[in-house]
C-alpha positions as CSV (number, residue, x, y, z in Angstrom):
1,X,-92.3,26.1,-133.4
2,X,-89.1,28.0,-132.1
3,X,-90.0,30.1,-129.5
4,X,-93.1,28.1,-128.3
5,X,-91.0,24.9,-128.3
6,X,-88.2,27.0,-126.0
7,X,-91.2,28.0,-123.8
8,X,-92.5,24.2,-123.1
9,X,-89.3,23.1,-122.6
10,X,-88.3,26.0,-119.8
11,X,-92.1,24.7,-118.2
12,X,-90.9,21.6,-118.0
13,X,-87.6,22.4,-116.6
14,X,-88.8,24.0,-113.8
15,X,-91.0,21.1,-112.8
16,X,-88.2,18.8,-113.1
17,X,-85.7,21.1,-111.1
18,X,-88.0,20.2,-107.9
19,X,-85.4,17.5,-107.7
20,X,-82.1,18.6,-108.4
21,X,-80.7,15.5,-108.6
22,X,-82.2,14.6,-111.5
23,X,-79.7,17.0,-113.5
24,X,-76.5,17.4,-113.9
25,X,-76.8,21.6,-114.1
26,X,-79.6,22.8,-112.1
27,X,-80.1,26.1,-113.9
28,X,-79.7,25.2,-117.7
29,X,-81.1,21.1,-117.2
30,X,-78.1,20.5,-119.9
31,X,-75.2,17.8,-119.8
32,X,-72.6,19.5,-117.7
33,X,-68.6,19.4,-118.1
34,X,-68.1,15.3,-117.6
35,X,-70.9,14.7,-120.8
36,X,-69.2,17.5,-123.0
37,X,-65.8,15.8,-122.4
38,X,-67.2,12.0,-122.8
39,X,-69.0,13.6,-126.0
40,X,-65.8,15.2,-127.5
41,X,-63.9,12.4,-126.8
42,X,-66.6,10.8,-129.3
43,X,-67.1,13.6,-132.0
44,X,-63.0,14.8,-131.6
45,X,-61.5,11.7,-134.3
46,X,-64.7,12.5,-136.8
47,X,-64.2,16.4,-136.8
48,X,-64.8,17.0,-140.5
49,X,-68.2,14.6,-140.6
50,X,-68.6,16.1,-137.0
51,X,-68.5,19.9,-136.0
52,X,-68.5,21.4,-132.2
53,X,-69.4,24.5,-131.5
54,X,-68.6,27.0,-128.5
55,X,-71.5,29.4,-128.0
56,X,-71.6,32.2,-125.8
57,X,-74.3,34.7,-124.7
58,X,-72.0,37.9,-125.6
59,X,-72.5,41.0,-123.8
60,X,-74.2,39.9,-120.5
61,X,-72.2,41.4,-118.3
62,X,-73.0,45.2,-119.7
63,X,-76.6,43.7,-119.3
64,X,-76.3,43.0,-115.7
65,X,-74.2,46.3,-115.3
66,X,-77.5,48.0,-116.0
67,X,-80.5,46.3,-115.3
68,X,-79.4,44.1,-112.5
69,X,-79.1,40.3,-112.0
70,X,-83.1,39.8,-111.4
71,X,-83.3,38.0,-114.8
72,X,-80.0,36.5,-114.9
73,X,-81.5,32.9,-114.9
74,X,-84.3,34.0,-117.3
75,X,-81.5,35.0,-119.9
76,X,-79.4,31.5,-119.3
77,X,-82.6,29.6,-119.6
78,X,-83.6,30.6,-122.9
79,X,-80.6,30.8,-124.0
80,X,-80.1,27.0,-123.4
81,X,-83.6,26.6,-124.1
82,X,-83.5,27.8,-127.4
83,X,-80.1,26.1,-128.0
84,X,-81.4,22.6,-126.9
85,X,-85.2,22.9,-128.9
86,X,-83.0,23.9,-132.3
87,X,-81.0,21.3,-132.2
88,X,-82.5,18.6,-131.0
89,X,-84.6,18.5,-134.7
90,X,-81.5,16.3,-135.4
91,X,-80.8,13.3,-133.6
92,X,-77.1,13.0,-133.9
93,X,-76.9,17.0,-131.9
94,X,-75.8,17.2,-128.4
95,X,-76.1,20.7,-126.2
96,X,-73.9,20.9,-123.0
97,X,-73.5,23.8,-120.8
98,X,-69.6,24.3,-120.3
99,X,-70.3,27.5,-117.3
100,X,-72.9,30.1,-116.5
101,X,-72.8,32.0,-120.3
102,X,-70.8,29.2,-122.4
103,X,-72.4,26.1,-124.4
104,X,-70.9,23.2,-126.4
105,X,-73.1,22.0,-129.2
106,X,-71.9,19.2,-131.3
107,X,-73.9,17.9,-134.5
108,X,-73.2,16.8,-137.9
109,X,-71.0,19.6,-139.8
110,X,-74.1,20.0,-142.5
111,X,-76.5,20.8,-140.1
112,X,-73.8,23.1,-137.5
113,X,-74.3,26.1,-139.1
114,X,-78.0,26.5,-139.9
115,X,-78.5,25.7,-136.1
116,X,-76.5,27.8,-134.5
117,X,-77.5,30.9,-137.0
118,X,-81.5,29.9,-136.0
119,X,-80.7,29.6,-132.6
120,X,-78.7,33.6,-132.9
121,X,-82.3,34.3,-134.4
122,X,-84.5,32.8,-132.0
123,X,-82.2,34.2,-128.8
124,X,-81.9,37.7,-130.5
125,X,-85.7,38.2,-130.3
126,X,-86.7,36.9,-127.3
127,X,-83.5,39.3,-125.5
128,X,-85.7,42.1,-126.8
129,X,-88.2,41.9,-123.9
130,X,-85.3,42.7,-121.6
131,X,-84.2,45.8,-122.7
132,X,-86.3,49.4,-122.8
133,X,-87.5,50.6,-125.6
134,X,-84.6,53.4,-125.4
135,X,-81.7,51.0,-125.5
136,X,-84.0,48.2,-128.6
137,X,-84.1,51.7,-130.6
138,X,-80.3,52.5,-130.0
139,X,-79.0,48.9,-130.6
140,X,-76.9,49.7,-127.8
141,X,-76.9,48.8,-123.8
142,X,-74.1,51.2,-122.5
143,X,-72.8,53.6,-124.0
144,X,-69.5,55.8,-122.5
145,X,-66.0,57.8,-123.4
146,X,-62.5,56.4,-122.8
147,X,-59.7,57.7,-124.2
148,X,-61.4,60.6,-125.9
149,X,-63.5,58.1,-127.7
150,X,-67.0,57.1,-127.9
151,X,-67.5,53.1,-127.1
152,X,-70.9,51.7,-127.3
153,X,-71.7,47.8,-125.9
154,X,-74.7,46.2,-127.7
155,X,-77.2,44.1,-127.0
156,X,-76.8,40.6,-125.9
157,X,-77.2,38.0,-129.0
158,X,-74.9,34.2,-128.8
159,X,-71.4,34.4,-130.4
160,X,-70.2,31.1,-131.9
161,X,-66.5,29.7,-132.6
162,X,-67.1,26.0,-135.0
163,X,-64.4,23.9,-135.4
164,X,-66.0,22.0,-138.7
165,X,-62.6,19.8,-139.8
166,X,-59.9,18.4,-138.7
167,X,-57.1,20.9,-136.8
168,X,-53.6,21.2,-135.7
169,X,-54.7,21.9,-132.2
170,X,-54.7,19.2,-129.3
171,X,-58.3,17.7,-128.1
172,X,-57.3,18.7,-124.8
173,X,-56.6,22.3,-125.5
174,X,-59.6,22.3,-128.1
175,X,-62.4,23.9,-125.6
176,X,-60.0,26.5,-124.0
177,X,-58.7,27.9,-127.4
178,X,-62.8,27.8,-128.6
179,X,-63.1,30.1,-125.4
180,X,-60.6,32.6,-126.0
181,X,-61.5,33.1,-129.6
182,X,-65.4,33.4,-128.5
183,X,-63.8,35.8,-126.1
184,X,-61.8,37.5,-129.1
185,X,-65.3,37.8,-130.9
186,X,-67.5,38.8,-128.4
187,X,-66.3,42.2,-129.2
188,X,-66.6,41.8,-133.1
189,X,-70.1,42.3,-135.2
190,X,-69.2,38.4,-136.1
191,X,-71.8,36.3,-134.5
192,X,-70.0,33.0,-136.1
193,X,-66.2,32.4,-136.5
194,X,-65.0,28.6,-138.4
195,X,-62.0,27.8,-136.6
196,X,-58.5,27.4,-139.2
197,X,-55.2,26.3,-138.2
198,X,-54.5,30.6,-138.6
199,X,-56.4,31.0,-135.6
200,X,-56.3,28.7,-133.8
């Protein structure tokens, strides 16, 4: 289970992607934008029963800053991988890929959080065979000085904003404002933020 699930489903992936018209996003084989929308438009009046959940590989881009972009798609893949083969042990979940680094997952409020914290788990070990030994030890991928201060950027692991009930906030303004407090968190050592009306 886990990993080995994420592995058979990247195998088959890549033997589907032969034919890229058989997915809507050729990278990730995940619903793209027009499923996540027709699937909010579903789960959006049951928030409460229903959660969604904006996740977001955090701290790529200090990745890529460093080691390159050879395994850019390697780190997507299992990312959405590992997103899709954890929640698809429930059959009311649905994983969409909203752009390159950004996911939608939307599933039954009980089972929300238990998937997305196994899927931070599942994500956080396998990103360990792309880093050295050096920065695995530190717990950090860059590390420099601005303003007199030392900042260090970790490694990368999935941040996640849940809106688990029902909000004062617009369906149609629901995704961005998930974005912008994923972005918000990124920088935090919260891997999970619950959405209130307070920040929202």
């Amino acid at each position: 289970m886990g990993i080995a699930d994420a592995r058979k489903y990247i195998q088959e992936l890549h033997k589907k992607q032969e034919n890229p018209y058989l997915w809507p996003d050729f990278l990730t084989g995940l619903p793209d934008k027009g499923a996540i929308i027709k699937n909010l438009d579903a789960v959006y009046p049951k928030l409460g029963r229903y959660a969604v959940a904006y996740v977001r590989i955090a701290n790529i881009q200090p990745y890529l800053v460093k080691y390159g972009p050879d395994k850019h798609a390697d780190i997507i893949q299992w990312a959405a991988a590992i997103l899709k083969t954890t929640c698809e042990k429930c059959n009311k979940c649905f994983v969409g890929t909203l752009s390159t680094h950004d996911f939608i997952v939307t599933c039954e409020t009980k089972n929300m959080n238990r998937h997305i914290r196994e899927a931070g788990r599942m994500f956080g070990k396998k990103v360990e065979s792309f880093y050295s030994e050096k920065d695995l030890a530190s717990g950090t991928a860059l590390s420099f000085h601005r303003d007199g201060k030392k900042v260090n950027i970790g490694l990368m692991s999935l941040k996640a904003v849940i809106a688990d009930k029902k909000l004062n906030i617009k369906k149609s303004h629901l995704l961005q404002t998930m974005g912008k407090i994923c972005e918000a968190t990124e920088a935090s050592g919260e891997d999970i933020v619950v959405m209130t009306d307070e920040i929202s």
